[in-house]
N, C-alpha and C positions, 0 to 999 in steps of 0.2 A: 504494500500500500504506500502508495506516494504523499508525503502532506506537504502540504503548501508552506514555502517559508513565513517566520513569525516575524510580526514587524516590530522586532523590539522598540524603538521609542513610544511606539503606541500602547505596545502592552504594558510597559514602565508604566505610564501616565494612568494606564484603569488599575495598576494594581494598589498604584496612591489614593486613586479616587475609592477600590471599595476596601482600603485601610481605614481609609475617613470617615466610609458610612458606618464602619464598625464600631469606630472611637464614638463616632458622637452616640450611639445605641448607650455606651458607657458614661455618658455625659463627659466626654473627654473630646475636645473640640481641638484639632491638630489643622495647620494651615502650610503649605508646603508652595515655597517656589522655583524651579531648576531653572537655574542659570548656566553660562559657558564663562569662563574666562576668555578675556581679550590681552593679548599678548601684544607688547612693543616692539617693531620690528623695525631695524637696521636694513635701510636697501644702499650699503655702501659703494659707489661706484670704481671702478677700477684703475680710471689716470688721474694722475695727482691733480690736476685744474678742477675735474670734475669734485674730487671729494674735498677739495677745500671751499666752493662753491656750497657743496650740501653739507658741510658742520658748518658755515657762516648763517645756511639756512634755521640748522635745528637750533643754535644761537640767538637768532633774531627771536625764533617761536618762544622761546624760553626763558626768556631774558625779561625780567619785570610780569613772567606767568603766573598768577596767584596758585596754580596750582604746583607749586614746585619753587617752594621757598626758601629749600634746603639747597639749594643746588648753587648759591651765588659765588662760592667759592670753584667750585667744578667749572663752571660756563665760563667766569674769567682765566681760566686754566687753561681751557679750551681756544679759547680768543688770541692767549697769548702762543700758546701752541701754532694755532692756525696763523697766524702774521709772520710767525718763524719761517713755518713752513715754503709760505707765498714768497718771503723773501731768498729762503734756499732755493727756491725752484727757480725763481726767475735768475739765480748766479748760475746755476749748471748747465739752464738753456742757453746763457749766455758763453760762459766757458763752462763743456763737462771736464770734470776731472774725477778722480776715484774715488778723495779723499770728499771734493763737495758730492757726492754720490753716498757715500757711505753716511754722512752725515744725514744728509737730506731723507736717506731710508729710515733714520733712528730716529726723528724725529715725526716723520709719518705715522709710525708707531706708537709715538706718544700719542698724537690724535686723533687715530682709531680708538686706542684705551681711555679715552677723554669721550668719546663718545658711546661707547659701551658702556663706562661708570655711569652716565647720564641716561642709558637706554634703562638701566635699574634701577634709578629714582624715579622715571615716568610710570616703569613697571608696580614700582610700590606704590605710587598714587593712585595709578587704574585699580588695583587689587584691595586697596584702603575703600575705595568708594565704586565699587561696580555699577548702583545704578546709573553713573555719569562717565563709566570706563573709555567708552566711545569717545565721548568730548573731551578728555582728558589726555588719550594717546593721541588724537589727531592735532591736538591744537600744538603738541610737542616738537610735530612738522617730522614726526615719524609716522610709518605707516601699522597694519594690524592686521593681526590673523585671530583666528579664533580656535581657541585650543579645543581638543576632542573632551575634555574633562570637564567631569558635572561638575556643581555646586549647587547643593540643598540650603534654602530657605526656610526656617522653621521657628513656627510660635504656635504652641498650646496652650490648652487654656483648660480649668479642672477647678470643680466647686470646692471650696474651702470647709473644714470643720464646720466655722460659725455659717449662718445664714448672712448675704450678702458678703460672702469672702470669698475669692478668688485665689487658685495659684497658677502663676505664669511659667511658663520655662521656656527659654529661648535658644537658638543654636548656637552652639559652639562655649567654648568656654570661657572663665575669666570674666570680667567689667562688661557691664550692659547699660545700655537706656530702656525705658523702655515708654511708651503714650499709649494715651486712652481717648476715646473718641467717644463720641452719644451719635453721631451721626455717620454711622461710617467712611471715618477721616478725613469729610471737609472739615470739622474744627476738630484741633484734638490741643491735649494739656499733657504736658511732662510729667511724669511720675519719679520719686526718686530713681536717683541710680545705685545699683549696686554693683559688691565685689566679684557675683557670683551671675550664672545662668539661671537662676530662680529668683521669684518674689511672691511675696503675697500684696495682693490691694483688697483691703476692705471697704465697708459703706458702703455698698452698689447697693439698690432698688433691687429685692426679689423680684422676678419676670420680667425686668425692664431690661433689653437686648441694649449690650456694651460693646462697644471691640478694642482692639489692644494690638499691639506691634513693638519688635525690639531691634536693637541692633547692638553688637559688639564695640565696645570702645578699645580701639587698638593702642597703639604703643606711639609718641611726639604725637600726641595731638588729632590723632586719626579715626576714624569710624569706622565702622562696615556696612555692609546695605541693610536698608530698612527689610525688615522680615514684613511679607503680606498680610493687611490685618483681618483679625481673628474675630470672628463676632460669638458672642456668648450669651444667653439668657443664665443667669444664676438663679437656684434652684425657691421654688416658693412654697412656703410653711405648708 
């Protein structure tokens, strides 16, 4: 008997969906979002005019980019690299010699590693903030691939001991934010933060439908993606 290939993204996607019908039977409200990482990619060019041209490019992109604040010490690095280089190229075109040759290659060097240092600072900011990964590599004046690897999105949501208590638990580990909405997230309010992937909120309204969303507080000052929000009825007397 012959079976028809299985379409695994699709089957992935109903086996979340009848995970979830399960959860909520248990009044356990799980909310799931799969993302892909966006990768920063290097399309280095291979004669020396051209690749000083395109790191003067990713210089300009990056240079006073609020997204890459870290980077002011690297990009002047780069700058002064890149003027070296311009000015070695244009002595060897003018006289080659071995010694301006050999030169002129070690310092090439430096400024491909001056932009690969930089290719991993755009990297850490796409990854810090995925829902704006897009805008974030492009505006670097690098280009993007889209890696083969998931990333799950998760916030549950589960009734508390007391009446009108809540416990949240969010993905991943370490420091979170997390907000609350009455309207499904056109307005929402900050809840404390905590050290951990869990919290409780108290005070909700028995039967009055809540929702809620978290996100990771990363390491200088960084986030992770809002987790998709979570709508919940807490349980009534």
């Amino acid at each position: 008997m012959i079976r028809a290939p299985i379409n695994y993204p699709k089957a992935f996607h109903f086996a979340i969906m009848a995970i979830t019908i399960i959860l909520q039977q248990f009044k356990i409200i799980t909310k799931m979002t799969i993302i892909f990482r966006l990768l920063a990619v290097l399309n280095l060019p291979n004669k020396v005019p051209d690749i000083i041209s395109y790191a003067r490019r990713i210089h300009s992109a990056m240079y006073k980019n609020n997204h890459f604040p870290n980077s002011v010490d690297k990009l002047n690095q780069l700058q002064e690299d890149v003027n070296l280089l311009e000015k070695l190229q244009l002595a060897l075109d003018a006289t080659p010699t071995q010694t301006s040759c050999a030169l002129c290659n070690l310092v090439l060097k430096a400024v491909k590693a001056d932009l690969r240092s930089l290719q991993k600072d755009v990297q850490e900011a796409a990854d810090n903030d995925m829902e704006n990964a897009e805008l974030i590599i492009i505006s670097s004046g690098m280009s993007l691939k889209k890696d083969g690897k998931r990333i799950v999105l998760q916030n549950t949501v589960t009734d508390g001991e007391a009446m009108g208590e809540v416990m949240l638990t969010g993905f991943g580990s370490g420091a979170h934010q997390w907000q609350q909405s009455m309207d499904a997230g056109e307005t929402s309010v900050n809840l404390d933060a905590t050290y951990f992937s869990k919290t409780t909120v108290k005070g909700l309204v028995p039967g009055q439908r809540v929702w809620f969303r978290n996100r990771q507080i990363l390491r200088k000052g960084y986030y992770g993606s809002w987790s998709p929000w979570a709508s919940f009825v807490p349980r009534i007397p």
